[in-house]
Phi, psi and omega in degrees: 000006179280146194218170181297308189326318193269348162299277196356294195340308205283311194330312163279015162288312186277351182084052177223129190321188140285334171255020157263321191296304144014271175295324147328321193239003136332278207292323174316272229319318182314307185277340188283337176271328165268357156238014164338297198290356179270335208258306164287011167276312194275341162308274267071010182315107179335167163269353160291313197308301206281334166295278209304340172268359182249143189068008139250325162245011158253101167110000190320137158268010170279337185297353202249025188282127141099347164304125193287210173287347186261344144247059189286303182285015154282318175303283175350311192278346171318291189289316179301332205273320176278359166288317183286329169302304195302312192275317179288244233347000000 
């Protein structure tokens, strides 16, 4: 049940604007989509593994639900990085 949207929320608990969590959670996005493939290399992770964990418990798209406009491309880029997995994988 976890979404980006209720971290935004959250952010100034931690003392960070909205758009530093924001931008924070850009670059997670960044790195979890440029190293998927090393990273399930250095598991070993099968290509049944690596479907079933990417875009459900990575990239899930319910997590990106509820975002406003201004971290709309995160979901986007969310939703191009599992399109482009689905068509390579």
């Amino acid at each position: 049940m976890s979404r980006i949207a209720s971290c935004l929320d959250a952010a100034a608990h931690f003392l960070l604007s909205r758009d530093e969590a924001i931008a924070i959670l850009e670059g997670l996005l960044d790195k979890i989509i440029e190293s998927w493939d090393s990273v399930c290399d250095q598991a070993e992770l099968a290509p049944t593994d690596r479907t079933l964990l990417w875009g459900r418990q990575f990239l899930n798209p319910y997590a990106f639900e509820g975002l406003g406009d201004d971290a709309a491309y995160l979901k986007a880029m969310a939703d191009d990085a599992r399109a482009r997995e689905a068509r390579v994988g």
